[in-house]
C-alpha positions as CSV (number, residue, x, y, z in Angstrom):
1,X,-39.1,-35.2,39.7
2,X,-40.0,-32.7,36.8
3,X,-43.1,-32.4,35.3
4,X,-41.4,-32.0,31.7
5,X,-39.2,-35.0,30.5
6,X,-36.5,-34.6,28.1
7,X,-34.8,-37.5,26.6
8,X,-31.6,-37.2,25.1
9,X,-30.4,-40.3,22.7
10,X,-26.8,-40.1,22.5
11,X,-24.3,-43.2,22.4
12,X,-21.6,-40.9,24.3
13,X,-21.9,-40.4,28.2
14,X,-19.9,-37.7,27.8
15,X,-22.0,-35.9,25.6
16,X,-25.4,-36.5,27.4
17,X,-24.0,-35.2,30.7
18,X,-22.7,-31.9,28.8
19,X,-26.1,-31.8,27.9
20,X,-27.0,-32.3,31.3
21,X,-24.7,-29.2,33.0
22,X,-26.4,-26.8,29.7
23,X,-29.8,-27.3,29.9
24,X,-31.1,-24.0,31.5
25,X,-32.4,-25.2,35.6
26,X,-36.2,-25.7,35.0
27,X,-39.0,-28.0,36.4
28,X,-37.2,-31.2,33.9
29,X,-36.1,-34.7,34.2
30,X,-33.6,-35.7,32.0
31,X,-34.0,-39.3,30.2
32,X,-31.2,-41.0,28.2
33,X,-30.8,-43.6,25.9
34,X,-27.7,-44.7,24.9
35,X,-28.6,-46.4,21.5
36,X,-31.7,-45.7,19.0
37,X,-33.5,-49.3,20.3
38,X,-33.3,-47.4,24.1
39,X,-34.7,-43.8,22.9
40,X,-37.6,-45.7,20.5
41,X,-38.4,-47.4,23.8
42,X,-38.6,-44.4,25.9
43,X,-40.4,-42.5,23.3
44,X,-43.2,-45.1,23.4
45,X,-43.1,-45.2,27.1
46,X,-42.8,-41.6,28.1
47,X,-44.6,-38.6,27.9
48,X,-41.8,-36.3,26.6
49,X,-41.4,-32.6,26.1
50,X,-38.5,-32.3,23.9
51,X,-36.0,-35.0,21.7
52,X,-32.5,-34.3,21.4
53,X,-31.2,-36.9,19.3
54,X,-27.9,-38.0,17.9
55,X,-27.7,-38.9,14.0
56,X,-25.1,-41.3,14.1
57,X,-26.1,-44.1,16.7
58,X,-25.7,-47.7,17.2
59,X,-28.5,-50.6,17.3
60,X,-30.6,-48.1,15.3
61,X,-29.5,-45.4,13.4
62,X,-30.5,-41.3,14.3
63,X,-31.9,-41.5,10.6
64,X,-34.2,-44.7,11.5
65,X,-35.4,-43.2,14.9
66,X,-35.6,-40.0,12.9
67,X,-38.2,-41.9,10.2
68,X,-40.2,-43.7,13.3
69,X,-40.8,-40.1,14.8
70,X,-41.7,-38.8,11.4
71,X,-44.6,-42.0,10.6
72,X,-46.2,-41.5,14.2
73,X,-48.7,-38.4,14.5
74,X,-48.4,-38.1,18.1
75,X,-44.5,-38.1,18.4
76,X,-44.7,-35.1,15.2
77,X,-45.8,-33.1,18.2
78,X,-43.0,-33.5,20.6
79,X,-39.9,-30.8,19.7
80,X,-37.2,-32.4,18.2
81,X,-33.2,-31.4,18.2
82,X,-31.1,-33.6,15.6
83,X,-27.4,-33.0,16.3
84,X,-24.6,-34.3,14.6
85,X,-21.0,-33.8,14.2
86,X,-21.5,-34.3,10.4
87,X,-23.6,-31.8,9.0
88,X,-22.9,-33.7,5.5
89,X,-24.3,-36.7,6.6
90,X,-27.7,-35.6,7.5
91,X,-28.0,-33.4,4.7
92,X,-27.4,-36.7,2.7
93,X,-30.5,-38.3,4.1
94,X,-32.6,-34.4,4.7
95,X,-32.9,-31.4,3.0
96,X,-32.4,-28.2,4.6
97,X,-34.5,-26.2,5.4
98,X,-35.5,-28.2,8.5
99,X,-39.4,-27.7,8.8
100,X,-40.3,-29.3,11.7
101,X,-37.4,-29.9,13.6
102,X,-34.3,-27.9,14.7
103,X,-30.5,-29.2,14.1
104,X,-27.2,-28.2,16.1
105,X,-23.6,-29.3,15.2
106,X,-21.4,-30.7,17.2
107,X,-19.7,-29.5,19.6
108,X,-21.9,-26.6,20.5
109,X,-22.5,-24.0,23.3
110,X,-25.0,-23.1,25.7
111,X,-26.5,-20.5,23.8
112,X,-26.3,-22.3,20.9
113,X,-28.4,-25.2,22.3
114,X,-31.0,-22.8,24.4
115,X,-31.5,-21.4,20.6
116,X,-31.9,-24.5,19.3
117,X,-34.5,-26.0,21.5
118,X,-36.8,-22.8,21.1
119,X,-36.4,-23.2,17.6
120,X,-37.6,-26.9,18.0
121,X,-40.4,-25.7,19.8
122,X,-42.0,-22.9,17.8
123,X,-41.6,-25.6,14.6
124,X,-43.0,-28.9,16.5
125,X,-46.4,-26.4,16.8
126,X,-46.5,-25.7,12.9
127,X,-49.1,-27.7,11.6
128,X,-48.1,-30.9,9.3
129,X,-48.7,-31.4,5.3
130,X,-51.2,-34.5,4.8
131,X,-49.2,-37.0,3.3
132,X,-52.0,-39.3,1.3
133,X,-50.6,-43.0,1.3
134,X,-52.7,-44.0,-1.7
135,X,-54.7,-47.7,-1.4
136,X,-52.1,-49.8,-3.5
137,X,-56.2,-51.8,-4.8
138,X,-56.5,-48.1,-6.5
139,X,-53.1,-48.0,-7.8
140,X,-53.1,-51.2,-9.4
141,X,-56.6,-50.2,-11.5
142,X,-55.5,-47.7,-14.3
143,X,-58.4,-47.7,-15.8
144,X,-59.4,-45.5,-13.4
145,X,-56.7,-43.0,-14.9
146,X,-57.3,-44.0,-18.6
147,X,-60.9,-43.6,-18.5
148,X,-60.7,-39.9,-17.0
149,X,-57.9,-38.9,-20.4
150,X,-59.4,-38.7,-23.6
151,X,-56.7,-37.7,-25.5
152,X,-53.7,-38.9,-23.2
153,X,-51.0,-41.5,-25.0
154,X,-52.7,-44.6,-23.3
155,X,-49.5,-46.7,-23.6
156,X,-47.9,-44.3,-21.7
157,X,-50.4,-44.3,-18.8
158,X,-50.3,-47.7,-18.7
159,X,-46.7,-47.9,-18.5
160,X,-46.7,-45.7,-15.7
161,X,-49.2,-47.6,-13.8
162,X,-47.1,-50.2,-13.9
163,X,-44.1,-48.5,-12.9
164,X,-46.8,-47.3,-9.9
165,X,-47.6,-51.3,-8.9
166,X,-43.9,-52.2,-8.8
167,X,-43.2,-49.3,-6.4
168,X,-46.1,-50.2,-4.6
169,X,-45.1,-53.8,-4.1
170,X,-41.4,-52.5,-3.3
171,X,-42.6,-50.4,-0.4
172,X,-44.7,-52.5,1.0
173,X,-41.8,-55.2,0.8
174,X,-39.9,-52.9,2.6
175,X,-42.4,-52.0,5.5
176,X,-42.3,-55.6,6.0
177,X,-38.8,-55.8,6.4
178,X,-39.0,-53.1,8.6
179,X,-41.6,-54.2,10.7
180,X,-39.5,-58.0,10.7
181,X,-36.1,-55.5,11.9
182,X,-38.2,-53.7,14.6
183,X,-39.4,-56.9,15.8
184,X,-35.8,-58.5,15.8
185,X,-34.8,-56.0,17.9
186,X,-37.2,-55.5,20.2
187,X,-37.0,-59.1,20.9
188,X,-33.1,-58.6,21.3
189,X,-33.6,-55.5,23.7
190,X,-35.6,-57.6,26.1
C-alpha cells in the first residue's frame, strides 16, 4: 500500500471513483467515506496526506466536518479540497478568499483537480492566526475593563459586558450540544 493516504468524503460512488481514475499515479492509498460521521472517523484514525471533501453530505454535514478540521490543530495541517456543486452554498457558510484550504466546483477536470490539490498544499503549510478563546471567569468581571477607562461611558461598558456573558453562556451551550450530537452519533455509527 501507499505511504501517503488520501481520503475522499463523498456520499456519491460515482464521484469518489472519478476521483479515483484522476488522481495523478503516485505512492497513494485512497480512503473513502461515504458520509461526514465515516470521514470524522478516518480522520481521527488515519495518518492522512490530503482531504477532499464534499460540502453537502449526509449524517454530518461538509460544513460540520469542515468546523471539526478547523477546531483541531493537528488536522489544520493536513491539505484540504472542499468541492461542491453549489458554490453559493459554501460561500453562505465561508468567505472567499479561501486561506487555508483550496475549493473546486463540481463537475471538474483533471487539470482542474491536480491544480487544486497543489493549491491545498502550499496553503495547509501557511502558518495559522492565534485565535484567543478568552476564559468566560474573565469575561464575566468588567471591572476589569471599567477600571482600565477613566473617561469611558461606564453604563455602556457594562452593557456590553453583559451582552459578552450572554454570548458566552450561548456558546458554551452550544459546544455542549455539540459535543451531546457528536456523542449521539458516534454511538449510532458503532
Amino acid at each position: 500500500m501507499g505511504s501517503n493516504k488520501i481520503l475522499v468524503i463523498d456520499d456519491s460512488r460515482v464521484i469518489r471513483a472519478r476521483l479515483k481514475e484522476m488522481l495523478p499515479p503516485g505512492n497513494f492509498e485512497l480512503l473513502e467515506a461515504k458520509d461526514g460521521v465515516e470521514g470524522l472517523k478516518l480522520i481521527s484514525q488515519e495518518s492522512l496526506s490530503l482531504i477532499m471533501l464534499d460540502f453537502l453530505l449526509p449524517k454530518l454535514s461538509g460544513w460540520e466536518v469542515f468546523q471539526q478540521i478547523q477546531q483541531n490543530h493537528h488536522w489544520q495541517k493536513i491539505p484540504l479540497v472542499l468541492m461542491s456543486g453549489r458554490k453559493e452554498e459554501v460561500l453562505e457558510k465561508i468567505q472567499e478568499p479561501f486561506e487555508y484550504f483550496e475549493f473546486i466546483s463540481k463537475p471538474f477536470e483533471q487539470k482542474e483537480l491536480v491544480a487544486a490539490i497543489k493549491s491545498a498544499m502550499q496553503k495547509a503549510k501557511l502558518p495559522r492566526k492565534k485565535v484567543v478563546v478568552s476564559n468566560p471567569t474573565v469575561i464575566q468581571e468588567p471591572t476589569v475593563i471599567q477600571g482600565s477607562l477613566d473617561n469611558a461611558n461606564l453604563s455602556e461598558i457594562e452593557l456590553l459586558n453583559q451582552k459578552i456573558t450572554k454570548m458566552q453562556t450561548e456558546i458554551n451551550q452550544l459546544k455542549k450540544q455539540m459535543a451531546q450530537l457528536i456523542s449521539w452519533l458516534h454511538h449510532r455509527a458503532s
